[in-house]
PyMOL Python script that loads the backbone (N, CA, C, O; Angstrom):
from pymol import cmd

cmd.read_pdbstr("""\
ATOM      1  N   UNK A   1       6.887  16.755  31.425  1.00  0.00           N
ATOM      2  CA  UNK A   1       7.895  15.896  32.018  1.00  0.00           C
ATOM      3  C   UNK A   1       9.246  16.272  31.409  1.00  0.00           C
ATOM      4  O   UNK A   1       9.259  16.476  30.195  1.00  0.00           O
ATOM      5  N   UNK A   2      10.204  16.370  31.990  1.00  0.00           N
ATOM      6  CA  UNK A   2      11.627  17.045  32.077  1.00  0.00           C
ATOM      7  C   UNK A   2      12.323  15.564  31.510  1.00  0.00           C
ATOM      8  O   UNK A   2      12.008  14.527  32.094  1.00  0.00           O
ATOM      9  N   UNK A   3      12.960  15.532  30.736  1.00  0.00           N
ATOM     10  CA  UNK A   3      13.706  13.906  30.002  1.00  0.00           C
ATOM     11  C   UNK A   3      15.166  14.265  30.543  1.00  0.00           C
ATOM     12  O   UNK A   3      15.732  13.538  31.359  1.00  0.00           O
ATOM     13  N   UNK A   4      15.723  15.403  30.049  1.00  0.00           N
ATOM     14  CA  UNK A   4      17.216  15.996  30.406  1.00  0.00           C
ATOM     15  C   UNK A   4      17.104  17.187  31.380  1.00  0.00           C
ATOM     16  O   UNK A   4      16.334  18.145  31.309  1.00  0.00           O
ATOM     17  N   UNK A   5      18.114  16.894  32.372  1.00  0.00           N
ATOM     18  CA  UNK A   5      17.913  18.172  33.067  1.00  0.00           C
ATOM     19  C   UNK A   5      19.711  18.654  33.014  1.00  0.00           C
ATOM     20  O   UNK A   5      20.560  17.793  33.248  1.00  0.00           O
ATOM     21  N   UNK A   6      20.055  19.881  32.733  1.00  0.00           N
ATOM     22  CA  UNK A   6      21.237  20.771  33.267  1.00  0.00           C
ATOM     23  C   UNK A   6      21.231  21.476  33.741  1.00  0.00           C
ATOM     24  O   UNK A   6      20.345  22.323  33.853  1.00  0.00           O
ATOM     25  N   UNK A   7      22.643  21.382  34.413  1.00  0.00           N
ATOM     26  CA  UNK A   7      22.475  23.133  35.784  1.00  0.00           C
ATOM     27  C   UNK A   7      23.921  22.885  36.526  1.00  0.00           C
ATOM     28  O   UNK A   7      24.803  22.031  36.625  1.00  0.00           O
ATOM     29  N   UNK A   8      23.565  24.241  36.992  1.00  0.00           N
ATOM     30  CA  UNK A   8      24.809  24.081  38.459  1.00  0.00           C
ATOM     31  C   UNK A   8      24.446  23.895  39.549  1.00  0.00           C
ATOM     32  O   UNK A   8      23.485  24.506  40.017  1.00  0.00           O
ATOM     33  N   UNK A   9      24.962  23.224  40.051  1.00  0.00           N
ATOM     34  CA  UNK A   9      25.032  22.793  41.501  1.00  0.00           C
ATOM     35  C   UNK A   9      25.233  23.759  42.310  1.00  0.00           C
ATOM     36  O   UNK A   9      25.848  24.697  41.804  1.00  0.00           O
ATOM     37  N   UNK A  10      24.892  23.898  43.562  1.00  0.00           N
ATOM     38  CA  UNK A  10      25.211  25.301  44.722  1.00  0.00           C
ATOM     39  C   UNK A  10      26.603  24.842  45.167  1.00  0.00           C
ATOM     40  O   UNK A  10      26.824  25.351  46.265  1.00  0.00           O
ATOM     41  N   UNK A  11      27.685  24.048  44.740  1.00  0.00           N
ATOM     42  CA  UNK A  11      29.022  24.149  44.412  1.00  0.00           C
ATOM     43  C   UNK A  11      29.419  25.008  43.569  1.00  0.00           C
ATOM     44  O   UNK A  11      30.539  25.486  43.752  1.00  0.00           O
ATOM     45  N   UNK A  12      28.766  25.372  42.619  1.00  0.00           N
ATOM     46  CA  UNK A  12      29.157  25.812  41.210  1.00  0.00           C
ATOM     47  C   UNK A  12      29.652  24.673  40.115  1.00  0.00           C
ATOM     48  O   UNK A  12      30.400  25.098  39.234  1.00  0.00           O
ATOM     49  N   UNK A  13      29.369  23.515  40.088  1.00  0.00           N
ATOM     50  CA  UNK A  13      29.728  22.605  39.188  1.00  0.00           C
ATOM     51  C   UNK A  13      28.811  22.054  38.263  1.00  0.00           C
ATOM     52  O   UNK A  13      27.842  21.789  38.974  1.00  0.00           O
ATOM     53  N   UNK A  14      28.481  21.660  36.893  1.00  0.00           N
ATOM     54  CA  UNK A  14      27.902  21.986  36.343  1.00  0.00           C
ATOM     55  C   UNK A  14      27.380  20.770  35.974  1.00  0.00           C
ATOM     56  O   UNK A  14      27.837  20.489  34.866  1.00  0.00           O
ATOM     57  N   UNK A  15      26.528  19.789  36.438  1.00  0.00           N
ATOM     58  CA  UNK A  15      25.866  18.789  35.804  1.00  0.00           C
ATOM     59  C   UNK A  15      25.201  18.667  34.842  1.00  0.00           C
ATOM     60  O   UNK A  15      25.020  19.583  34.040  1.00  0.00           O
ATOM     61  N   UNK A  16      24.582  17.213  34.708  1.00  0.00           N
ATOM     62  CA  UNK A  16      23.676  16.658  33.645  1.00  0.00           C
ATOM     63  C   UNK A  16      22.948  15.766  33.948  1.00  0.00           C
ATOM     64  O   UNK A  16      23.362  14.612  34.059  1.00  0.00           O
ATOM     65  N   UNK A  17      21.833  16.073  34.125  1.00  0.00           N
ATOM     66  CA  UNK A  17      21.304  14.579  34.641  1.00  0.00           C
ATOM     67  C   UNK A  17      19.801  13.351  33.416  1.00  0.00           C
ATOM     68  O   UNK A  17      19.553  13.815  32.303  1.00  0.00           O
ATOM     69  N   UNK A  18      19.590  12.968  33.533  1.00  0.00           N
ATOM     70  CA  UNK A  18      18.556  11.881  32.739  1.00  0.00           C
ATOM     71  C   UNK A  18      17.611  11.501  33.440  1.00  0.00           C
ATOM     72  O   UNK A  18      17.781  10.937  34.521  1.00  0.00           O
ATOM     73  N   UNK A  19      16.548  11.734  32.965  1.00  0.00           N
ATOM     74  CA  UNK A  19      15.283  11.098  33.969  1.00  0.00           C
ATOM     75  C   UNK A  19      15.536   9.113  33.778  1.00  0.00           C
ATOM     76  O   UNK A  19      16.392   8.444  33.199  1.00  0.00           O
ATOM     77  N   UNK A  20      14.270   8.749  34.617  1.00  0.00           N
ATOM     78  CA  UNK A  20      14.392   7.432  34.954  1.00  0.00           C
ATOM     79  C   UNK A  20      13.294   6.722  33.815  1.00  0.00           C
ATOM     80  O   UNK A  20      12.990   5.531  33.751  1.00  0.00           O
ATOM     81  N   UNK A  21      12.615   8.287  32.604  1.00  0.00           N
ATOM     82  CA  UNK A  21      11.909   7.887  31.868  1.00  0.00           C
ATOM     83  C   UNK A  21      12.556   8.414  30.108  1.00  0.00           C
ATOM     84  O   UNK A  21      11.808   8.258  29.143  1.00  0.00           O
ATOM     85  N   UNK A  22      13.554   8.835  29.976  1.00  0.00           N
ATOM     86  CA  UNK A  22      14.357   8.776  29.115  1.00  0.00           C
ATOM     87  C   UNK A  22      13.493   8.117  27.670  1.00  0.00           C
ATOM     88  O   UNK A  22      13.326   8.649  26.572  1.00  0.00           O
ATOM     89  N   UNK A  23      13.109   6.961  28.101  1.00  0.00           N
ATOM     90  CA  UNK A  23      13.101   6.119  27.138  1.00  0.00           C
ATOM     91  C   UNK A  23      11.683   6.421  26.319  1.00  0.00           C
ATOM     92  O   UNK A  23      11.429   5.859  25.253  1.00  0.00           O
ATOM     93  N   UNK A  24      10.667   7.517  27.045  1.00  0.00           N
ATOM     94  CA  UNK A  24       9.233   7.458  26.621  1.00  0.00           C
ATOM     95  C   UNK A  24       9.669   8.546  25.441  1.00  0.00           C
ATOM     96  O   UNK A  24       8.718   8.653  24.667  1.00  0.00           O
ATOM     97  N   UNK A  25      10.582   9.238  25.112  1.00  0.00           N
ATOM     98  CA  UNK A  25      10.814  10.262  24.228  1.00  0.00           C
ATOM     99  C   UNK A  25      11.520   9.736  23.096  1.00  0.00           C
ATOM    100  O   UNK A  25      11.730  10.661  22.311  1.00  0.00           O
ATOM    101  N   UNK A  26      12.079   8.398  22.579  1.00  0.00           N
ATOM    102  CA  UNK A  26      11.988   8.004  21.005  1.00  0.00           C
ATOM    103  C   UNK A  26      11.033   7.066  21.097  1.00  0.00           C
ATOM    104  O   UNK A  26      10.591   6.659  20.023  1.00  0.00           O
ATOM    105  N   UNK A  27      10.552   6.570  22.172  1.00  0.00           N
ATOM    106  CA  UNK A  27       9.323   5.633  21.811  1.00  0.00           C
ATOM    107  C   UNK A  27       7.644   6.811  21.280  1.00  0.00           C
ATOM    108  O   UNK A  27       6.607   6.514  20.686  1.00  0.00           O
ATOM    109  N   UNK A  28       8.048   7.853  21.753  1.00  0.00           N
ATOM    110  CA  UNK A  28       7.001   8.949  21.201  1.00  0.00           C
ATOM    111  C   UNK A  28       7.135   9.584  20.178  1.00  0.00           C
ATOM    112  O   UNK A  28       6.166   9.964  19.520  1.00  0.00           O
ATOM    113  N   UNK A  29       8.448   9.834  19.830  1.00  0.00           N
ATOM    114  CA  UNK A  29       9.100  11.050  18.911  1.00  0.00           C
ATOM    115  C   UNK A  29       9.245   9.910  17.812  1.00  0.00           C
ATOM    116  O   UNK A  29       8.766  10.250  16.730  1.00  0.00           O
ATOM    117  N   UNK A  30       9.741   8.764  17.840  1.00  0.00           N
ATOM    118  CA  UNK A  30       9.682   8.173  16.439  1.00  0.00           C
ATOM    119  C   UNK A  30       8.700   8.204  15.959  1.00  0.00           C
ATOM    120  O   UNK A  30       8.369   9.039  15.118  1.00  0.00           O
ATOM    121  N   UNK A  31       7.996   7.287  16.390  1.00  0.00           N
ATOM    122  CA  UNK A  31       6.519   6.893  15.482  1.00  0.00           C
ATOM    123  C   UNK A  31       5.482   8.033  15.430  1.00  0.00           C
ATOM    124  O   UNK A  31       4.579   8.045  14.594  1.00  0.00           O
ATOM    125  N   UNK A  32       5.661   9.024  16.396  1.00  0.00           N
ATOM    126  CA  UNK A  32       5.172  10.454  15.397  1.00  0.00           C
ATOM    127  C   UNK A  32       5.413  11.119  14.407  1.00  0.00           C
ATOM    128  O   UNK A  32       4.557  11.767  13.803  1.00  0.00           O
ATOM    129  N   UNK A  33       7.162  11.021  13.961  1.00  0.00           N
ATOM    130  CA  UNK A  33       7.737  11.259  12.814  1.00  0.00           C
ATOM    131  C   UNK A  33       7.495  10.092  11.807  1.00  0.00           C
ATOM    132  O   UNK A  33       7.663  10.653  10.724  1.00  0.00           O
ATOM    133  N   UNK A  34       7.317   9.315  11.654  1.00  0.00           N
ATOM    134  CA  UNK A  34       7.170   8.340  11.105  1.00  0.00           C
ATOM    135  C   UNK A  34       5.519   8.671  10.085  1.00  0.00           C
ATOM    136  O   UNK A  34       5.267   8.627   8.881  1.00  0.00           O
ATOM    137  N   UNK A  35       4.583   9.038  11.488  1.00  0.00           N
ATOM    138  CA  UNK A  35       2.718   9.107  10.786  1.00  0.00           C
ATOM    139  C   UNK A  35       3.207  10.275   9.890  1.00  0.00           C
ATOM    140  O   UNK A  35       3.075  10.240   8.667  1.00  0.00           O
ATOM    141  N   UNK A  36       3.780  11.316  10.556  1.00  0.00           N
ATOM    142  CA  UNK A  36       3.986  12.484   9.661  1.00  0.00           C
ATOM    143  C   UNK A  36       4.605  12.640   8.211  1.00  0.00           C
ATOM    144  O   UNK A  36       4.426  13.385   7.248  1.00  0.00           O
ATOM    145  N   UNK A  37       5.320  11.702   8.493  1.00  0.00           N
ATOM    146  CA  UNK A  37       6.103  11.341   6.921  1.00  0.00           C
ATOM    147  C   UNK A  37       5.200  10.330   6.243  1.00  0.00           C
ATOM    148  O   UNK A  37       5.290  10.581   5.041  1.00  0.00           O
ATOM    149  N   UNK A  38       4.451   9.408   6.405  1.00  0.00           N
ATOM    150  CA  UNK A  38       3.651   8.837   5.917  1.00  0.00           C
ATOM    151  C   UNK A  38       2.307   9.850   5.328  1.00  0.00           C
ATOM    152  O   UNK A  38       2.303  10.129   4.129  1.00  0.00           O
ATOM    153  N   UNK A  39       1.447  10.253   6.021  1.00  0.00           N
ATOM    154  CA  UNK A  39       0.678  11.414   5.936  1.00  0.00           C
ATOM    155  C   UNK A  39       1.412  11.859   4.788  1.00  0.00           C
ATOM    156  O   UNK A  39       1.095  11.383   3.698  1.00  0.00           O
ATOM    157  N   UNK A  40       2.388  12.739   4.861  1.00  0.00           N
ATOM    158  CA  UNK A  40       3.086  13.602   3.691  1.00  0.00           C
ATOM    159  C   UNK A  40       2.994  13.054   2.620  1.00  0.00           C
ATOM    160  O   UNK A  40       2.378  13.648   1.735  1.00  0.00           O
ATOM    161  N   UNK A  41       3.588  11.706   2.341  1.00  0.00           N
ATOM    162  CA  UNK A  41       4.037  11.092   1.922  1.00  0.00           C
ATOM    163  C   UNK A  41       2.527  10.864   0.567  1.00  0.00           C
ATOM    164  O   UNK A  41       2.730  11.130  -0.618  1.00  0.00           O
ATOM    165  N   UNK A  42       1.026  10.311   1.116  1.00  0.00           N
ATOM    166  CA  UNK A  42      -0.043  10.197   1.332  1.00  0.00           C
ATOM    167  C   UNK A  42      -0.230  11.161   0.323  1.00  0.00           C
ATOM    168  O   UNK A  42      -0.220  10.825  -0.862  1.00  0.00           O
ATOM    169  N   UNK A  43      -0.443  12.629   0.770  1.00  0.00           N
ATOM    170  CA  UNK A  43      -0.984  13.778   0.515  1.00  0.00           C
ATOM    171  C   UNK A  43       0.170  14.135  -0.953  1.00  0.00           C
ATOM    172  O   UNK A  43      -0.412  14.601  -1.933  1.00  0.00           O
ATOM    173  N   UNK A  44       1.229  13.993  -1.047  1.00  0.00           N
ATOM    174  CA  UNK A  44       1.775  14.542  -1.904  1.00  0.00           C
ATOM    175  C   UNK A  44       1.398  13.351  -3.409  1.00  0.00           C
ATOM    176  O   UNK A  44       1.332  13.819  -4.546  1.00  0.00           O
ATOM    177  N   UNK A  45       1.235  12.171  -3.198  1.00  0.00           N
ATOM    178  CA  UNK A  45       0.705  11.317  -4.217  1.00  0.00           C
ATOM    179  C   UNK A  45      -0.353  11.696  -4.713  1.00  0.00           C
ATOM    180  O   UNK A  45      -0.447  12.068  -5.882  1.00  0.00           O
ATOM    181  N   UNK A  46      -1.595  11.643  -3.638  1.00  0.00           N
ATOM    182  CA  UNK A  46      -2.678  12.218  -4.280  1.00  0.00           C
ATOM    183  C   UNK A  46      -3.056  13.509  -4.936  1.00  0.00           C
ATOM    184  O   UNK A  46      -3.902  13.698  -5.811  1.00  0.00           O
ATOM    185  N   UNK A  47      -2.039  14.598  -4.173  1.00  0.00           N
ATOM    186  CA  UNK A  47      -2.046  16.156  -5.241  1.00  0.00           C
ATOM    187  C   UNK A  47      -1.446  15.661  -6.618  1.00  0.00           C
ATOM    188  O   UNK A  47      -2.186  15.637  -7.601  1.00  0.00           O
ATOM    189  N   UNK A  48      -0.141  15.269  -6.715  1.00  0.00           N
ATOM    190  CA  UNK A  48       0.130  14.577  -8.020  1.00  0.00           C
ATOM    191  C   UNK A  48      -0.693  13.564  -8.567  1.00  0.00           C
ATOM    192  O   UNK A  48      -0.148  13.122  -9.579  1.00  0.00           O
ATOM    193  N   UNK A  49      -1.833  12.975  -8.318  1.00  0.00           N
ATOM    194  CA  UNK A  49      -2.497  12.315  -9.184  1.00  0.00           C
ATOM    195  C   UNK A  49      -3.320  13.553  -9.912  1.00  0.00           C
ATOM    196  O   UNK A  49      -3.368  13.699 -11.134  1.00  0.00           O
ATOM    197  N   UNK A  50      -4.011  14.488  -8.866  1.00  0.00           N
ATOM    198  CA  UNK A  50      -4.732  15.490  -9.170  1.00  0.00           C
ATOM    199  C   UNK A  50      -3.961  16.316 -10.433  1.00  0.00           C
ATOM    200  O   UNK A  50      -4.352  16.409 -11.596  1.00  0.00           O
ATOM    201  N   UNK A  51      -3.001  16.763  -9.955  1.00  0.00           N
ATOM    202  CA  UNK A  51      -2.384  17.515 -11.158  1.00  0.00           C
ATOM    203  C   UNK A  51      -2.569  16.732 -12.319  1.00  0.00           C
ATOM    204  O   UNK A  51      -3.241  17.214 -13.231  1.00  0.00           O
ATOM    205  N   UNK A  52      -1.898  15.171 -12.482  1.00  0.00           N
ATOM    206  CA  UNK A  52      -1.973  14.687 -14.127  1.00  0.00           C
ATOM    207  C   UNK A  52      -3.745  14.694 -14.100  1.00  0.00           C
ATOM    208  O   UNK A  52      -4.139  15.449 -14.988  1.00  0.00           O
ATOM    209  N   UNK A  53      -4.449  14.309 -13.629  1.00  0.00           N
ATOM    210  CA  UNK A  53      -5.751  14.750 -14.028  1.00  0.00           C
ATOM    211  C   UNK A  53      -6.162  15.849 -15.042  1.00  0.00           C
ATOM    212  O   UNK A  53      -6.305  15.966 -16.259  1.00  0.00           O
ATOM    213  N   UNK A  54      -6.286  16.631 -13.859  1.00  0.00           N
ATOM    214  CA  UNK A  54      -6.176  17.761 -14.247  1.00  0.00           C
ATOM    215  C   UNK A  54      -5.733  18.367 -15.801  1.00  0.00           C
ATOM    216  O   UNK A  54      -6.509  18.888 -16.602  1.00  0.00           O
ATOM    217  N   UNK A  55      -4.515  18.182 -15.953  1.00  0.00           N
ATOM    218  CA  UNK A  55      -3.680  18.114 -16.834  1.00  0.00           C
ATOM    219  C   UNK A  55      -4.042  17.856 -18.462  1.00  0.00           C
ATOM    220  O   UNK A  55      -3.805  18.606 -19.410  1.00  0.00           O
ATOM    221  N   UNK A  56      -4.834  16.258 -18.456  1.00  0.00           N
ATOM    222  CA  UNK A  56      -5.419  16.160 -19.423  1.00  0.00           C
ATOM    223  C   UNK A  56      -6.347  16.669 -19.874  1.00  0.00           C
ATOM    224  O   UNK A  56      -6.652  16.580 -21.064  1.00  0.00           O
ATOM    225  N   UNK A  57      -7.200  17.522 -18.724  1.00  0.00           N
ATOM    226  CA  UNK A  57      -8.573  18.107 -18.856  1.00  0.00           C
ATOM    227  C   UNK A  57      -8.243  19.625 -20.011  1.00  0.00           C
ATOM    228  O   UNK A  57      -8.846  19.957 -21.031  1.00  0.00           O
ATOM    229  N   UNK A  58      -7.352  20.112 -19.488  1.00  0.00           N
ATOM    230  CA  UNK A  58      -6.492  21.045 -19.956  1.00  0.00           C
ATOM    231  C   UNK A  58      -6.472  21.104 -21.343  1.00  0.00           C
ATOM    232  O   UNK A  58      -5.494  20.438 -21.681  1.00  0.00           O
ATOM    233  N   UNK A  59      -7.058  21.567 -22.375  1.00  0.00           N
ATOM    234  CA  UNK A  59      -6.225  21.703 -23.576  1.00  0.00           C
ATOM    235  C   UNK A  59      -5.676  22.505 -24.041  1.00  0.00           C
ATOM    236  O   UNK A  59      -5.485  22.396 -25.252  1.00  0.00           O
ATOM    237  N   UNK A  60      -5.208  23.567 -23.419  1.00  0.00           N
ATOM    238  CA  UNK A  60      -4.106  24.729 -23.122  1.00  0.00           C
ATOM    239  C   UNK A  60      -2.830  24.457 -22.827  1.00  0.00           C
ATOM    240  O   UNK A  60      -1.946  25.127 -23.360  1.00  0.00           O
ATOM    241  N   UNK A  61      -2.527  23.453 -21.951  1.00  0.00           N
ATOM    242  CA  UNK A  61      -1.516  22.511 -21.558  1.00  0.00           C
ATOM    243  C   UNK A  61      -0.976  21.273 -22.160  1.00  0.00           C
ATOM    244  O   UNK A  61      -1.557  20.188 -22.201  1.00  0.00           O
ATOM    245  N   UNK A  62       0.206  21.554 -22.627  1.00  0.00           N
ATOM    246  CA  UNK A  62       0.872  20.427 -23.288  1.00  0.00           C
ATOM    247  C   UNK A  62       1.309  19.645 -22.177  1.00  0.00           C
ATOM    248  O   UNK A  62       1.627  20.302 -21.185  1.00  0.00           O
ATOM    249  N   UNK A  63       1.414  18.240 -22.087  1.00  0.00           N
ATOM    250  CA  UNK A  63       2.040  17.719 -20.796  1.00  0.00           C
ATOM    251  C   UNK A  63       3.095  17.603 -20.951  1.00  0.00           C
ATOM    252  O   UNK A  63       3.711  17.778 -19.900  1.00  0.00           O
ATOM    253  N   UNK A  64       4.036  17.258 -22.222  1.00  0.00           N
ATOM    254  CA  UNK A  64       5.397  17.198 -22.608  1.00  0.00           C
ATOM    255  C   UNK A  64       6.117  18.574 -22.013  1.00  0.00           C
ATOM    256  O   UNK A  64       7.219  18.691 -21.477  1.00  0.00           O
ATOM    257  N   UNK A  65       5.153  19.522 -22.283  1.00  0.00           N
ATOM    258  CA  UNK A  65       6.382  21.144 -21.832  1.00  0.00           C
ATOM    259  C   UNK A  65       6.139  21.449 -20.575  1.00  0.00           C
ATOM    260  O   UNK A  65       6.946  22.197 -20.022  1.00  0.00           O
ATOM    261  N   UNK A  66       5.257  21.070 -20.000  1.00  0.00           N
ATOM    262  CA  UNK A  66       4.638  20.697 -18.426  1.00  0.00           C
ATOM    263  C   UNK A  66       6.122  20.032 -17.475  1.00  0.00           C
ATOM    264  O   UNK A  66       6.815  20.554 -16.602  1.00  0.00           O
ATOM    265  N   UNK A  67       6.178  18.399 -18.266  1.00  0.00           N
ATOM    266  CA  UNK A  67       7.540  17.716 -17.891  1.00  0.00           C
ATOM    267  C   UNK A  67       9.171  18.720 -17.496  1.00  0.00           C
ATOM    268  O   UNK A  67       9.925  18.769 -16.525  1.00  0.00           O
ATOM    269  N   UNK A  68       9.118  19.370 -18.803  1.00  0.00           N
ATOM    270  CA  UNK A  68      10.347  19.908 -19.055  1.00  0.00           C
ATOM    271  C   UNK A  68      10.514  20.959 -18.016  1.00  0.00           C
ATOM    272  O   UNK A  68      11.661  21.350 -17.800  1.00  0.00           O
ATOM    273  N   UNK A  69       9.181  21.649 -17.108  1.00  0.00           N
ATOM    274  CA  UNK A  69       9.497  22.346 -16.774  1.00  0.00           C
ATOM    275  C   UNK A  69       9.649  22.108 -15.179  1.00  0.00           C
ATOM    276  O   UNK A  69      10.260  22.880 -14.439  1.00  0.00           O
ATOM    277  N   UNK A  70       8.942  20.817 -14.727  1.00  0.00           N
ATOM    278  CA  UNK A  70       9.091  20.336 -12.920  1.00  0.00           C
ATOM    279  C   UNK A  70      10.223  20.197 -12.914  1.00  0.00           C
ATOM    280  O   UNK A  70      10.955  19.886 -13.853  1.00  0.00           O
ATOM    281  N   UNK A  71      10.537  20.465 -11.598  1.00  0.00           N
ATOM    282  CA  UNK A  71      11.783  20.445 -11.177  1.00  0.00           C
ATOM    283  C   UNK A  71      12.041  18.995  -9.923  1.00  0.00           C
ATOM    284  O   UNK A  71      13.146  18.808  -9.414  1.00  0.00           O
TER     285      UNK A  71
END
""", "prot")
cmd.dss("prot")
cmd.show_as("cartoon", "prot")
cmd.util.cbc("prot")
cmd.orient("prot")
């Protein structure tokens, strides 16, 4: 489904036009950006829990010089 349409006219003049459904494309596009950033959001907590896990398991790894070095 076409939301924006542009073009020229067989005048040569150059329109713009809007569908009559305009409105289904932030009612779709938000709250898909929204799961996606949540998801992310989700996934990047739980790798960082994993890492300090991890971390302690480690006794090769200081966590103090660990700190100093994330950016």
């Amino acid at each position: 489904m076409v939301f924006f349409h542009y073009g020229i006219d067989n005048n040569g003049n150059e329109f713009f036009e809007v569908s009559s459904y305009w409105w289904l494309f932030p009612t779709i596009a938000v709250p898909c950006t929204l799961l996606v950033m949540a998801v992310y959001q989700i996934w990047r907590r739980k790798r960082e829990g994993r890492m300090i896990s991890k971390r302690g398991q480690n006794s090769l790894v200081d966590p103090e010089e660990m700190d100093r070095h994330r950016y």
